[in-house]
C-alpha positions in Angstrom: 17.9 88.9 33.4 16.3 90.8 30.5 13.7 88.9 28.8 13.4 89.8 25.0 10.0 89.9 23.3 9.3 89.4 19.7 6.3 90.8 18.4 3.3 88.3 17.8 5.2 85.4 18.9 5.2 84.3 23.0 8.7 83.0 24.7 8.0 79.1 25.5 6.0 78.6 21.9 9.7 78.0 20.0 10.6 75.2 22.9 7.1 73.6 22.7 7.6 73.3 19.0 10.9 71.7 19.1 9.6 69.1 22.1 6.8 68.1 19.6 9.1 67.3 16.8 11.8 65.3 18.8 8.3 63.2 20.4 7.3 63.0 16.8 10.5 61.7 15.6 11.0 59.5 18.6 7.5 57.6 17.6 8.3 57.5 14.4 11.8 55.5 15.1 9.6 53.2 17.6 6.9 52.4 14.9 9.8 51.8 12.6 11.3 49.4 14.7 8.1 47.4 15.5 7.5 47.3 12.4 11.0 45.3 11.4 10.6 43.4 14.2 7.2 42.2 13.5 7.5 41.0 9.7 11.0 39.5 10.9 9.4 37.3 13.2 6.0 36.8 10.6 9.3 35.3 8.3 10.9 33.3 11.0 7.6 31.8 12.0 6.5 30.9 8.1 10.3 29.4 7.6 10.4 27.0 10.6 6.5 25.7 10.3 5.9 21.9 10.0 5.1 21.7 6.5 5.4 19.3 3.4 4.9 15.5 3.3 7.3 13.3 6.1 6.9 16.5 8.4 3.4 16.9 8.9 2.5 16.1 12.9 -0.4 13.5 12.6 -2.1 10.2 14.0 -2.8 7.2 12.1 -3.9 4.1 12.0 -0.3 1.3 11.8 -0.6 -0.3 8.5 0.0 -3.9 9.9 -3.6 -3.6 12.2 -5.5 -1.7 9.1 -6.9 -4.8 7.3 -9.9 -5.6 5.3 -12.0 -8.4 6.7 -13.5 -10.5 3.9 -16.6 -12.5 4.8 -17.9 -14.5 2.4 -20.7 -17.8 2.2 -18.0 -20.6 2.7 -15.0 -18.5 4.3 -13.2 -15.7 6.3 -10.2 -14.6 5.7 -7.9 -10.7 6.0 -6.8 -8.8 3.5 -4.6 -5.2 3.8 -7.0 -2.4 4.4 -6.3 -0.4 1.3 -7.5 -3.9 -0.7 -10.9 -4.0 -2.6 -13.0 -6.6 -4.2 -13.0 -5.7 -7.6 -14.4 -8.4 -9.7 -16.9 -11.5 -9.3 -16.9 -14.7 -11.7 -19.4 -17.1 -12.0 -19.3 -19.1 -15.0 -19.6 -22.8 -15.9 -15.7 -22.3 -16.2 -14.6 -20.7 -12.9 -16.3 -19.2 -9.9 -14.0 -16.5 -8.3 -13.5 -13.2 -6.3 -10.6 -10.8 -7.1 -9.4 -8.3 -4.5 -6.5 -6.0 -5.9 -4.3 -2.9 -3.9 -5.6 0.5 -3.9 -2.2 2.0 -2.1 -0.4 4.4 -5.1 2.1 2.2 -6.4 0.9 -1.2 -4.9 -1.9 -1.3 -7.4 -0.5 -3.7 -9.1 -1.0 -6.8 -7.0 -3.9 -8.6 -7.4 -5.0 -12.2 -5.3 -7.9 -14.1 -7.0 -9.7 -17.1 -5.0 -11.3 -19.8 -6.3 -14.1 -21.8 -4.8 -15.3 -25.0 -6.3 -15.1 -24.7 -9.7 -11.6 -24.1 -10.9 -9.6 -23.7 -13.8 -7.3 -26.6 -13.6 -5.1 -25.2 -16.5 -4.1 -22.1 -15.4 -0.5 -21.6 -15.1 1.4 -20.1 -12.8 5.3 -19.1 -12.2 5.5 -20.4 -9.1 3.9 -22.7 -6.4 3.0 -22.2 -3.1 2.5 -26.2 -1.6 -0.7 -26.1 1.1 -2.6 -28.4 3.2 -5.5 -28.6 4.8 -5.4 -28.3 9.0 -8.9 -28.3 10.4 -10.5 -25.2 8.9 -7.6 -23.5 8.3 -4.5 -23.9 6.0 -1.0 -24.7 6.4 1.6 -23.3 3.5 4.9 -24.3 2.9 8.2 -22.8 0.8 7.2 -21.1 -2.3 9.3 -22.5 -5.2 11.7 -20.6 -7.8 10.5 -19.7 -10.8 9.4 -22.9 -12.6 11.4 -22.3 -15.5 14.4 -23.0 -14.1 13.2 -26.7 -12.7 10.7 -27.4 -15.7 11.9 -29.6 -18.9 12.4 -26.5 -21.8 12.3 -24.2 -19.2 14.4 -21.0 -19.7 14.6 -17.3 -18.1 16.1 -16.5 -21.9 12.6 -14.4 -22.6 13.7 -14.2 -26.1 13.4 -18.3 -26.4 11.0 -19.1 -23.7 7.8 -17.0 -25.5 8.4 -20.0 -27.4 7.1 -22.1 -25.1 4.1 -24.0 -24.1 2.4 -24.1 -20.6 4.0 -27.4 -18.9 3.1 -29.9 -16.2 5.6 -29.4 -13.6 5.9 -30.8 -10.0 7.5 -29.2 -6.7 7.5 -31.1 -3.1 5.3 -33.5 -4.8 2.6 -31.4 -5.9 1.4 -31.4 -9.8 0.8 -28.0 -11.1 0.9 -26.6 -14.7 4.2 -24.2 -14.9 4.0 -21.0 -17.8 7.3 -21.5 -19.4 6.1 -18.3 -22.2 5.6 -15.5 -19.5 8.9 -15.9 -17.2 8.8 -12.2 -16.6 5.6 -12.6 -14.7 5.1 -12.7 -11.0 2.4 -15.1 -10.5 2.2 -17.3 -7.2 -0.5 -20.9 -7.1 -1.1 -22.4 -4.3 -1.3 -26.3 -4.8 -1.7 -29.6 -3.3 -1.8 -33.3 -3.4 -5.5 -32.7 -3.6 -5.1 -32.3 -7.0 -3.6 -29.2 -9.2 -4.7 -25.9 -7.9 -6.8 -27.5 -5.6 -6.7 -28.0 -1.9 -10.1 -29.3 0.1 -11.1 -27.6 3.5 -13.8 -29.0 5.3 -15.5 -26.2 7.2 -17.3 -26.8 10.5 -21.0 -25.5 9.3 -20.5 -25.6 5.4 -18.4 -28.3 4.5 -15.6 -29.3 2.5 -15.1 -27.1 -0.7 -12.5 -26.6 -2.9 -9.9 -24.0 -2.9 -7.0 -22.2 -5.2 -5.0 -18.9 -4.5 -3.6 -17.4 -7.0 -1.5 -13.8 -6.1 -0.2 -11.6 -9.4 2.5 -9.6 -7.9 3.6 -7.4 -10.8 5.2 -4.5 -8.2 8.9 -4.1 -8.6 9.2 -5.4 -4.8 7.2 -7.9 -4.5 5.7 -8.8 -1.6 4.4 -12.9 -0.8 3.3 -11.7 2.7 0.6 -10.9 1.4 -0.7 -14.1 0.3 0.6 -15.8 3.1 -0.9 -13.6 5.6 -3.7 -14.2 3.5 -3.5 -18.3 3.6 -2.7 -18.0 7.7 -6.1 -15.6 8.2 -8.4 -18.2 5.8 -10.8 -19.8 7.9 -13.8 -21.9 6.1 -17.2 -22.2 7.9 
């Protein structure tokens, strides 16, 4: 077979060139390729991650063992772990601690104790009946609102913030019932110790006296609190 020369120009250079271009073409397509298959799995990785609140992967602590301990000079007692002490009385009038919620949207409960000297007019909306066993305290049912077993008592807001404060009595135990502010939440504990008193004698300290009062203005309220509260108290 005749080979045919061109001037300048060797036979295998036109075949060389054409190889290069396919190879160059092929690893273009390749890199193209990657390429969508990379950023489609970037996006399938980003879509499917554990993100946003009720998804996020993570240990902690069960709210019913998180508690605050309180430790004071004539008592114990256990508060929910998210509680704080925000406010100390002592006057000639009352001496009391306040501890209130620090959880978003359970800030509005608050449970003041008072030791000793107590107001013995402060109403409440209902009662919680107590007594003394050892060093510890018993509690009984909480009542309904008062209104609705006190004389002039009404749930009608627009006639009861007519009213007065009122003695009132449940499970024979005296208290003083706020017939004004029946749209209020607030919880007494009481006793036939005397209203909003009830006497624990501690093993180290002595007897002293005590009243609980819980102001639960949450939309669900929540007496477990105070209860759990009242089964915790221990006085020294």
């Amino acid at each position: 077979m005749e080979v045919k020369y061109r001037y300048g120009r060797r036979p295998g250079r036109r075949r060389r060139t054409r190889i290069a271009i396919v190879m160059l073409i092929s690893l273009s397509i390749v890199v193209a390729i990657g390429s969508v298959v990379y950023w489609d799995l970037a996006k399938h990785n980003k879509d499917t991650g554990v993100n946003g609140q009720g998804r996020t992967v993570a240990q902690s602590i069960d709210a019913s063992q998180d508690v605050l301990r309180v430790n004071e000079p004539t008592f114990t007692m256990e508060l929910p772990g998210n509680w704080k002490l925000v406010e100390r009385k002592t006057t000639a009038l009352e001496h009391s601690i306040t501890w209130q919620g620090t959880k978003k949207g359970e800030d509005n409960r608050k449970l003041t104790l008072y030791v000793d000297v107590i107001p013995v007019a402060q109403a409440v909306n209902k009662l919680l009946p107590v007594t003394a066993v050892g060093n510890g305290l018993n509690y009984d049912d909480v009542s309904d609102n008062c209104a609705t077993f006190t004389q002039k008592g009404t749930l009608d807001t627009s006639l009861a913030v007519k009213n007065r404060d009122s003695p009132a009595k449940y499970k024979q135990v005296d208290f003083i019932c706020d017939l004004a502010q029946v749209t209020q939440n607030k919880t007494g504990t009481g006793s036939t110790d005397g209203i909003n008193v009830v006497n624990v004698t501690g093993p180290d300290q002595g007897k002293h006296k005590y009243f609980f009062l819980f102001n639960d203005q949450n939309i669900q309220p929540n007496l477990s609190i105070l209860t759990n509260a009242l089964k915790s108290f221990k006085a020294k």
